[in-house]
Each structure stands twice: as structure tokens, then as C-alpha cells.
N, CA, C and O atoms as CSV, one atom per row, in Angstrom:
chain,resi,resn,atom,element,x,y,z
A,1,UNK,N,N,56.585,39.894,57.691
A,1,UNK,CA,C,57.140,40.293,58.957
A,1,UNK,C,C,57.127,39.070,59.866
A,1,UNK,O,O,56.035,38.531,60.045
A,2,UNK,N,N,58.029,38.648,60.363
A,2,UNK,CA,C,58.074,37.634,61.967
A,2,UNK,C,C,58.586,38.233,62.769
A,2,UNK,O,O,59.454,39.097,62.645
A,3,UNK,N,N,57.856,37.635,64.128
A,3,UNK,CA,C,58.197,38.442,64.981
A,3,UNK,C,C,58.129,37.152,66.102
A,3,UNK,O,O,57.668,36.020,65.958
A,4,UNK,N,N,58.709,37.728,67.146
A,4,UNK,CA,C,59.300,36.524,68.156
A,4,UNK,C,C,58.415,37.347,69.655
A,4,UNK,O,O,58.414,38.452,70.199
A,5,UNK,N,N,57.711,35.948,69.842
A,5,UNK,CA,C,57.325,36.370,71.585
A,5,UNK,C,C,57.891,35.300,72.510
A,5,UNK,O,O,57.695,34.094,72.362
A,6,UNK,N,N,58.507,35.778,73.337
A,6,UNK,CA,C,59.234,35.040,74.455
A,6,UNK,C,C,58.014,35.558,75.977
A,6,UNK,O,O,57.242,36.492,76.200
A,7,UNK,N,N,58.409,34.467,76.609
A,7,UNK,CA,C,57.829,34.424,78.267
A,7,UNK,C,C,58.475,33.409,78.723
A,7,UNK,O,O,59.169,32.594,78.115
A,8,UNK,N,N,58.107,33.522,80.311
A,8,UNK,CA,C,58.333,32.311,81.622
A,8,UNK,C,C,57.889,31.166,81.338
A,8,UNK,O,O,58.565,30.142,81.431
A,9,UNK,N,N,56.820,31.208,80.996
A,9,UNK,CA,C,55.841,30.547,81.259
A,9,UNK,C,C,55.042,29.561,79.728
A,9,UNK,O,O,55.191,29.775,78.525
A,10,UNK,N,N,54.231,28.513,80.425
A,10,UNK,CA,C,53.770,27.704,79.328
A,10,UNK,C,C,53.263,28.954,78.848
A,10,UNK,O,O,53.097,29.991,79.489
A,11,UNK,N,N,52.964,28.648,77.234
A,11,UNK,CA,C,52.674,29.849,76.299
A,11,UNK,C,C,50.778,29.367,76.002
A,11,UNK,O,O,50.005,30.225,75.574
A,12,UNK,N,N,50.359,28.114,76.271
A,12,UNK,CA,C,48.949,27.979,76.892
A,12,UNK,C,C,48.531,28.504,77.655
A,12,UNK,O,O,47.718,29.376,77.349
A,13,UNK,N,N,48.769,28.333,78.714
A,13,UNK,CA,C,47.816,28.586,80.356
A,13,UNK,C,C,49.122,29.679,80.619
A,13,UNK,O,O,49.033,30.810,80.142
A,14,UNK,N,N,49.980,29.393,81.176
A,14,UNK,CA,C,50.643,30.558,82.308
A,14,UNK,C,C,50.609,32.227,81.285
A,14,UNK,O,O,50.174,33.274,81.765
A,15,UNK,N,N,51.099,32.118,80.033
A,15,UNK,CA,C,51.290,33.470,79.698
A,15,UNK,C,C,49.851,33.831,79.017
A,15,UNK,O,O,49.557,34.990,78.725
A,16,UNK,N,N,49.185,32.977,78.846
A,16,UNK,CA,C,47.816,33.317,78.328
A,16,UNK,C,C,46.896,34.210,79.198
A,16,UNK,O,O,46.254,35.218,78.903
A,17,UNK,N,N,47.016,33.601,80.241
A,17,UNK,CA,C,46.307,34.089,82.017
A,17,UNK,C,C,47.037,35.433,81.895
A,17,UNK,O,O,46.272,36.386,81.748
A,18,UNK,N,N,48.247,35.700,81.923
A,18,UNK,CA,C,48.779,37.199,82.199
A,18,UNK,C,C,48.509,37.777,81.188
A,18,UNK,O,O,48.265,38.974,81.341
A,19,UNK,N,N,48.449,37.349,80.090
A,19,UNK,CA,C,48.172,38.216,78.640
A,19,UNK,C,C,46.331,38.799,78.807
A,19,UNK,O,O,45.818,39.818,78.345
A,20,UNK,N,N,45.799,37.859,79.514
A,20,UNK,CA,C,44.216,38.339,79.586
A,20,UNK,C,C,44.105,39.164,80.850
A,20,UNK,O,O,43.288,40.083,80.902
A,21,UNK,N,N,44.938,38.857,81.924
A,21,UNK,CA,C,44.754,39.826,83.286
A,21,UNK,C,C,45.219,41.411,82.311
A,21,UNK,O,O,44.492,42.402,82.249
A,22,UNK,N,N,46.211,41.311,81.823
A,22,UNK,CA,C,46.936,42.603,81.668
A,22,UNK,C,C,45.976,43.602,80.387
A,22,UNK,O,O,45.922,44.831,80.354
A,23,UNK,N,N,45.431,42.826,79.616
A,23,UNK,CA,C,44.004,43.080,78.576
A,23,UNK,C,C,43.164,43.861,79.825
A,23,UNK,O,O,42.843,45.036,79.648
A,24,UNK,N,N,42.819,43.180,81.084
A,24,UNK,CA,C,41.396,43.720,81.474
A,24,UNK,C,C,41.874,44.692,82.186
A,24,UNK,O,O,41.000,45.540,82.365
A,25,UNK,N,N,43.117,45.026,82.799
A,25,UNK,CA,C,44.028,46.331,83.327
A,25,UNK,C,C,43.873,47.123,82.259
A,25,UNK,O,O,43.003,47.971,82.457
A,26,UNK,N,N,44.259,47.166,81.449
A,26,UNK,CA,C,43.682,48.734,80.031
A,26,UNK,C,C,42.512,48.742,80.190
A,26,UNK,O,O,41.986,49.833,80.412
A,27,UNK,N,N,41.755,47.638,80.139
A,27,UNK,CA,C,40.448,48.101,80.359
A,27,UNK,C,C,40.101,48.962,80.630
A,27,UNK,O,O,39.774,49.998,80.050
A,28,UNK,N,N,40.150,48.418,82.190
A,28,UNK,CA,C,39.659,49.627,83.545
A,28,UNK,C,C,40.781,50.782,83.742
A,28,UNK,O,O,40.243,51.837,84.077
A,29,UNK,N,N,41.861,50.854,83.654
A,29,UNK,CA,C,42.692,51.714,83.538
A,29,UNK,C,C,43.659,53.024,82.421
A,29,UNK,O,O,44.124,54.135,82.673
A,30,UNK,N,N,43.627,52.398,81.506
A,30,UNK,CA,C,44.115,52.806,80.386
A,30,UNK,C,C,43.121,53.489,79.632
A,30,UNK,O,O,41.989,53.014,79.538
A,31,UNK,N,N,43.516,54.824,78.950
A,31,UNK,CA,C,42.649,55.920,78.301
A,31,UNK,C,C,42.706,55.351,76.571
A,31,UNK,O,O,43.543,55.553,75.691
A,32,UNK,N,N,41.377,54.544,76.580
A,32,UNK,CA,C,42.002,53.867,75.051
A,32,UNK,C,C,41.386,54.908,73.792
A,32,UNK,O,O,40.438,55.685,73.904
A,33,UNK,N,N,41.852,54.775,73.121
A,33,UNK,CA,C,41.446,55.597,71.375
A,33,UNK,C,C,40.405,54.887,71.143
A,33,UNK,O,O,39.789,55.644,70.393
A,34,UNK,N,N,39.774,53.971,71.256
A,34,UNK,CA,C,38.641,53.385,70.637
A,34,UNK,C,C,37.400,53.741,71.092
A,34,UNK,O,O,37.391,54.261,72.208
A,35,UNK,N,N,36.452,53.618,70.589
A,35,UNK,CA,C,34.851,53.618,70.905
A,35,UNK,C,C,34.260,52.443,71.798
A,35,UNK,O,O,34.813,51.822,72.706
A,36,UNK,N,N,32.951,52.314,71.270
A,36,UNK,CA,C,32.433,51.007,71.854
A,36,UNK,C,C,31.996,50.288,70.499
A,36,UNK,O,O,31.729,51.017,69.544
A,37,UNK,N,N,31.904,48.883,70.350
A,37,UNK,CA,C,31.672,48.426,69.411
A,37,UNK,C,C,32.552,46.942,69.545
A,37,UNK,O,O,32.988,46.591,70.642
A,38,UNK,N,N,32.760,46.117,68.303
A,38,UNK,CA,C,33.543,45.021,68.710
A,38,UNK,C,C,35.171,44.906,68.009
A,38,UNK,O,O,35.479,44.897,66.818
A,39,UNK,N,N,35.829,44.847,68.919
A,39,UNK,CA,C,37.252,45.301,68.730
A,39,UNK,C,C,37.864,43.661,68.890
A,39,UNK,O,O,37.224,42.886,69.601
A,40,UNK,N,N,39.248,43.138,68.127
A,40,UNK,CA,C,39.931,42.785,68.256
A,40,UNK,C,C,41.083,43.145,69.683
A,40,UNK,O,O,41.469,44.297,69.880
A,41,UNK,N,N,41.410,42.259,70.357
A,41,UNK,CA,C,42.631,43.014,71.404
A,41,UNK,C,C,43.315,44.020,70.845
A,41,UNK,O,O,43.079,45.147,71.281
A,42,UNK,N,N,44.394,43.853,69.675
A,42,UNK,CA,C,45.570,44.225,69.163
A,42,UNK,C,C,44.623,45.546,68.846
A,42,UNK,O,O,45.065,46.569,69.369
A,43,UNK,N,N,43.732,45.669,68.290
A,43,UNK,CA,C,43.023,46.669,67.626
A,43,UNK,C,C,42.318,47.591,68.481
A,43,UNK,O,O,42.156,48.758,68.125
A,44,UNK,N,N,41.833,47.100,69.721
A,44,UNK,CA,C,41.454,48.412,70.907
A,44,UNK,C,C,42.246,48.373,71.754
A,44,UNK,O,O,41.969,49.187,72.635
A,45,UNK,N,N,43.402,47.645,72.005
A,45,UNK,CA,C,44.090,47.987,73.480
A,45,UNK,C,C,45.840,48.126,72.633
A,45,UNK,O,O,46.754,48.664,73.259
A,46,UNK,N,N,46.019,47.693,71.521
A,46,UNK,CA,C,47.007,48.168,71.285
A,46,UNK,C,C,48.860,48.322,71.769
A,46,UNK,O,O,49.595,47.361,71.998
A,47,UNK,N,N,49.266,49.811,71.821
A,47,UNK,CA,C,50.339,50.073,72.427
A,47,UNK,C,C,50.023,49.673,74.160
A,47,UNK,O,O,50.594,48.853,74.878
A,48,UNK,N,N,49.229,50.328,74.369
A,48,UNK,CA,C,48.964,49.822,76.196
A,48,UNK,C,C,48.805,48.826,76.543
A,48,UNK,O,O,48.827,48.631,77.758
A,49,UNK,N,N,48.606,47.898,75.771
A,49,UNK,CA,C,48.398,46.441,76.001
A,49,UNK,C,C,50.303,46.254,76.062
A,49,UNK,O,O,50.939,46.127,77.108
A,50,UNK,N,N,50.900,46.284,74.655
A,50,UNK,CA,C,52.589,46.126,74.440
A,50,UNK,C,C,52.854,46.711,75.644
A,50,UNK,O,O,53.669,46.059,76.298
A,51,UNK,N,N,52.428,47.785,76.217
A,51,UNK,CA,C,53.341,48.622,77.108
A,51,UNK,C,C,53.520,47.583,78.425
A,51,UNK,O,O,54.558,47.300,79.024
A,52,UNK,N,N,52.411,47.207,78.617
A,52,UNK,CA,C,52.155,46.294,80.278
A,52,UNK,C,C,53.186,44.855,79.802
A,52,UNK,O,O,54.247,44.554,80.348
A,53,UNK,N,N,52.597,44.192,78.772
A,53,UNK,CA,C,53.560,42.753,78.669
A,53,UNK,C,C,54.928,42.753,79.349
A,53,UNK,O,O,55.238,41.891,80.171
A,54,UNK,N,N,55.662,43.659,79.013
A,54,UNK,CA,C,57.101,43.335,79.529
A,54,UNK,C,C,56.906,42.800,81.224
A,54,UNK,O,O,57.291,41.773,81.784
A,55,UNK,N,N,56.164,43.950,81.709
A,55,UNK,CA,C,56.071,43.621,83.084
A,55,UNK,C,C,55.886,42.537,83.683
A,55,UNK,O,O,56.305,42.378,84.830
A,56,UNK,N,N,55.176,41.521,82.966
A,56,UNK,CA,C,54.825,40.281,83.136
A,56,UNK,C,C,55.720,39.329,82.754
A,56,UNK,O,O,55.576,38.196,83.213
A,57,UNK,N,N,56.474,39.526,82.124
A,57,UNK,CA,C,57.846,38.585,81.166
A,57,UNK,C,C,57.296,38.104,79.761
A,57,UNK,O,O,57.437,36.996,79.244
A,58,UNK,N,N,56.715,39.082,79.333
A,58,UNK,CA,C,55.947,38.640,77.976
A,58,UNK,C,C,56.812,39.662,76.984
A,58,UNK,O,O,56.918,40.807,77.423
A,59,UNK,N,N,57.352,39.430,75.888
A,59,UNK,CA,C,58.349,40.218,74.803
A,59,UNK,C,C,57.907,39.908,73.499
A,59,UNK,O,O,57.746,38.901,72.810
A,60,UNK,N,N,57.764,41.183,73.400
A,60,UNK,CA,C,57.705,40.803,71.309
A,60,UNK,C,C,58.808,41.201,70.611
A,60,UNK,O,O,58.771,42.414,70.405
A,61,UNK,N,N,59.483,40.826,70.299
A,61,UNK,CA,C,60.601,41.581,68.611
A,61,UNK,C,C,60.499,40.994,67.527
A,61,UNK,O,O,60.279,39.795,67.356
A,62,UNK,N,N,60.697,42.050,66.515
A,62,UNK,CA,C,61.118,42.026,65.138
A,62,UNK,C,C,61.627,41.387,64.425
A,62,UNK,O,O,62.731,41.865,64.164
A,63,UNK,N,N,61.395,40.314,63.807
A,63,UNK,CA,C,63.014,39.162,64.136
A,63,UNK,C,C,63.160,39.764,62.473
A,63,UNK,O,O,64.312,40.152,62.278
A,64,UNK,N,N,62.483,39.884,61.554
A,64,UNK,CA,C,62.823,39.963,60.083
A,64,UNK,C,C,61.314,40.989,59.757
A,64,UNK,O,O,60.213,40.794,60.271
A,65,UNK,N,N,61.650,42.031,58.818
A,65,UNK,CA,C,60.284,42.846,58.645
A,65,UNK,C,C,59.515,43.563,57.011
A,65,UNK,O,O,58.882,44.519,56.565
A,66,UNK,N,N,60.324,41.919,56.545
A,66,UNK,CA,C,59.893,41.691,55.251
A,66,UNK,C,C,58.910,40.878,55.100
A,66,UNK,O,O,58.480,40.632,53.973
């Protein structure tokens, strides 16, 4: 599978910073499926994590899903 992420911003520092602000927003906000224990991002915040990115100018697609 490849998949394509686009943003504004340097993909170091500028979209990194929004990718971790928008992580600690599910945090405190978002009703997650997981427990407590030690989670990967993708793996406890998930769809709600995908859901917020756009807002920020952060995009993922599908480019090929072989």
C-alpha cells in the first residue's frame, strides 16, 4: 500500500507541531476505544486523530493499495 500525505507546511517542524497539538486534542476530547497501557498514535487515537488532520492542512490518500 502507498499512501501520500500532503501539508502547508515543513513536514519537520510546522506539520509535526500540528500533528502533535491535534494527538493531544483526542486526548482530552475525543471518546477513544482504547484502555490505558502503551499505545502507538495510529493505534489509540486512530480515525479521530484522521478526522482532525484535514483541519489543519494535513491529507492522507491512497495512492496504490497493493
Amino acid at each position: 500500500m502507498r499512501v501520500k500525505v500532503t501539508g502547508q507546511r515543513d513536514p519537520g517542524y510546522g506539520a509535526t507541531s500540528r500533528m502533535l497539538a491535534q494527538a493531544g486534542l483526542c486526548l482530552t476530547q475525543d471518546e477513544l476505544a482504547v484502555g490505558g497501557g502503551i499505545w502507538t498514535p495510529a493505534s489509540a487515537l486512530g480515525d479521530a486523530l484522521l478526522a482532525r488532520l484535514p483541519d489543519v492542512d494535513i491529507h492522507f490518500a491512497v495512492v496504490d493499495e497493493q
